[in-house]
N, C-alpha and C positions, 0 to 999 in steps of 0.2 A: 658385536661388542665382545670383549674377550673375557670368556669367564676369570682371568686373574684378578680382574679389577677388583673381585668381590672377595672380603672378609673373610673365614671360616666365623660362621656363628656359634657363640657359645650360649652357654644357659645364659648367664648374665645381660647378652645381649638381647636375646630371644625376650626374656621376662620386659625390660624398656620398650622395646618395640611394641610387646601388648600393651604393657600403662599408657605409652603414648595412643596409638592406638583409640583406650578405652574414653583419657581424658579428652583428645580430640573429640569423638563421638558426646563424652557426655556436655561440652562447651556448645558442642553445636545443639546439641539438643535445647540448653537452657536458652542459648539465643534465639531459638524459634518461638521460644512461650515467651519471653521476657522480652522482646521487643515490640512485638504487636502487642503486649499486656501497656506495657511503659506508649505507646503511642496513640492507643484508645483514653490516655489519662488527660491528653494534650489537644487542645484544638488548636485550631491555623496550620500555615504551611510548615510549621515547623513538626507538626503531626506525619508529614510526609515525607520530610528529610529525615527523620529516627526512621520509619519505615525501609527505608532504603541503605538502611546501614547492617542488614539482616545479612541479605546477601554477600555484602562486602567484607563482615565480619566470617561470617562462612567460608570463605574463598583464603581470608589470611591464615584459618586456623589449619586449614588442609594443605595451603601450601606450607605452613610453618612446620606442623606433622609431618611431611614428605620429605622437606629439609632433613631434618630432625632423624629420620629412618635412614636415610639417603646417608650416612655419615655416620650411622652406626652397619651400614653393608659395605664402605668400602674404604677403605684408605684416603684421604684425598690427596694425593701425588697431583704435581702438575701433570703427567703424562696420562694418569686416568680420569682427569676433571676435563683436560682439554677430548676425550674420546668419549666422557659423558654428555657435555656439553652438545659434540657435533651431533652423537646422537639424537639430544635432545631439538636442537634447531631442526631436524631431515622431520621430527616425528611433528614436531610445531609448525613447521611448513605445509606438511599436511591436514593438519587438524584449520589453520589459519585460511586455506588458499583460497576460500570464499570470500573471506574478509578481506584478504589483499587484493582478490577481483575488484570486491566495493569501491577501497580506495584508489584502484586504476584508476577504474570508472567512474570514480568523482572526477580525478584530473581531465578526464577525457569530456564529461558531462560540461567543464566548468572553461575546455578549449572550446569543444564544437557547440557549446550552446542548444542543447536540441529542445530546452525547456529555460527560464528565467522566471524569478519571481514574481509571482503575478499570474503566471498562463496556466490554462485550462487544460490540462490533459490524461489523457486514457491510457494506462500500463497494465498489461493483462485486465480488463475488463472493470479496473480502478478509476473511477473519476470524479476530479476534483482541482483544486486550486491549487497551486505547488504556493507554500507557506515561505519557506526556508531550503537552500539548499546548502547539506554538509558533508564532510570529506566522505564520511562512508553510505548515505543516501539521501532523499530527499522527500522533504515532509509534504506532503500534501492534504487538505480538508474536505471533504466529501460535502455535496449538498446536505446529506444529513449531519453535518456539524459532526464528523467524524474524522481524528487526525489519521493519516495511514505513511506509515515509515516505508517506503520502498528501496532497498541494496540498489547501488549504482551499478552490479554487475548484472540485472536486468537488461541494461543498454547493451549485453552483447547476445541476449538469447531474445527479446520480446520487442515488440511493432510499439512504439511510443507515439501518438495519437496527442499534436497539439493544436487545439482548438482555434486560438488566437494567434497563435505567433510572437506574443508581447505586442499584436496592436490593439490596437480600441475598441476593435470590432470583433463580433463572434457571431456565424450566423446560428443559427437557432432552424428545427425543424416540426412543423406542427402536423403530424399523421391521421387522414382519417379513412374506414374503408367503408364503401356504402356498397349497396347492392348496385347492378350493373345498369338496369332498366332505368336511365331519367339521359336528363338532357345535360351533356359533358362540360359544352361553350358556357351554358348557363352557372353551372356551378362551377367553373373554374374563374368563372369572372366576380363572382360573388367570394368565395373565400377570397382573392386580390384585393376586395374590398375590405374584409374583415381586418387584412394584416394591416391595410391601408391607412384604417380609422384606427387602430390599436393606440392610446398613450404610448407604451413602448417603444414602439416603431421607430427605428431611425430612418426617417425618408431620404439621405443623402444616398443611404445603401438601395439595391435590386429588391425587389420582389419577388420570387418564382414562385410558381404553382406546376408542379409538376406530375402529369399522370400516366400510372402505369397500370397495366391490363393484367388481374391476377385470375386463377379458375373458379374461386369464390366470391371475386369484390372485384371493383373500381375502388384502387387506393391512389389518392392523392396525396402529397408532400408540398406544405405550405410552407414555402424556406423565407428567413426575413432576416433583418440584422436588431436588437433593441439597441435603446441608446447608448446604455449603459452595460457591458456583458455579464454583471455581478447581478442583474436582473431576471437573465436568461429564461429562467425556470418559472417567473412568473408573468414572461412573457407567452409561452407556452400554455402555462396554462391560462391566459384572454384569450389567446386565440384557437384552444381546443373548445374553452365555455362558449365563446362569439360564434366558434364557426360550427358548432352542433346546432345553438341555436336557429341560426341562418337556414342552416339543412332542414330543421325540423318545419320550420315556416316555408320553405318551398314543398315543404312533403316529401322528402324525401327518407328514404329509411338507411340506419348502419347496418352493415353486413352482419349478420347475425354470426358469431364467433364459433358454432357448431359447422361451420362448413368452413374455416379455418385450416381445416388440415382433412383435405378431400381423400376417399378413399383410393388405395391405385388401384387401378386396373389389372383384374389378371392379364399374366404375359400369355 
């Protein structure tokens, strides 16, 4: 940017630039006390619309002050407005390009489909119910009844884990690890039974039991479908309650969680 573009400063403008300056600062200051004061006064939703007008207000006064400066540093000629300008877009471009990833990657989320509303899915280790999906990301609700905003530009850096697909079905997986010593046929045919007799259970769907040989346990994976996949989690938890129970009446023991994470061997 070419130094001409800018004014020589005089005293007179110097003193404006600090007023402004001062009264920016002190505007913004009383809006910090004086809105949350003014919105503790108010109950209902309207309590939280005046709260949201803090920041808004913030933002016009510092952009109106920067106007405001901006106009006492420089002439405004077409030929130095249009060089501040471009500068201004190269510097906005940069400060933005996350945000306009977002928006890519809305359009792109909203061609390829890789989530719809309704489906169950995992983004970076996020999971939940996608709520809503909008231009710059997409809302999702956590089993713990937590909302969580995730940027559409996610879709170009992380693994997106959809549960369902938009169908009706979602399997579910119930984990248990027991000590190694008992009889394998035996209990994989008895948790089969647990998932079998479950309320939840959708019998249209597979059953698996599936097991794998760890250096501390016998872990099993009781995979099933419930009827309903808004259920999921309290499908899970019958058939962790049922299928301990089961264990415990054959006598059998869980892997005790201290041999979990066995020591290595020296090399």
């Amino acid at each position: 940017m070419n130094s001409d573009m800018f004014n020589d400063l005089g005293q007179a403008a110097l003193i404006q630039i600090i007023m402004i300056l001062v009264a920016s600062w002190g505007l913004i200051t009383v809006t910090q006390w004086s809105v949350p004061w003014l919105a503790n006064k108010i109950s209902g939703n309207i309590r939280y619309f005046i709260l949201s007008l803090a920041p808004v207000i913030r933002l016009a006064v510092i952009v109106t002050a920067a106007i405001m400066i901006l106009l006492r540093l420089i002439d405004p000629t077409f030929e130095k407005m249009m060089a501040l300008f471009g500068a201004m877009a190269v510097a906005l471009g940069f400060a933005f390009k996350d945000y306009i990833s977002s928006l890519i990657g809305g359009i792109v989320a909203l061609y390829e489909r890789p989530f719809r509303p309704g489906d169950w899915i995992d983004v970076n280790g996020v999971y939940g119910q996608v709520r809503a999906i909008n231009m710059r990301n997409v809302e999702i609700i956590t089993p713990d009844d937590t909302v969580v905003y995730i940027p559409h530009l996610k879709i170009w850096t992380e693994l997106i884990y959809n549960a369902n697909d938009s169908g009706d079905y979602l399997m579910t997986v119930a984990d248990f690890y027991l000590e190694p010593n008992h009889n394998n046929a035996a209990v994989h045919h008895q948790l089969y039974d647990v998932a079998l007799t479950s309320v939840y259970t959708q019998l249209a769907k597979p059953i698996t039991v599936i097991v794998l040989n760890k250096p501390w346990a016998t872990h099993y994976r009781l995979k099933a479908y419930p009827v309903n996949h808004t259920d999921q989690f309290l499908f899970i938890t019958d058939l962790t309650i049922r299928g301990q129970a089961t264990l415990e009446n054959m006598g059998i023991k869980l892997a005790s969680a201290a041999y979990a994470d066995p020591p290595k061997a020296n090399a």
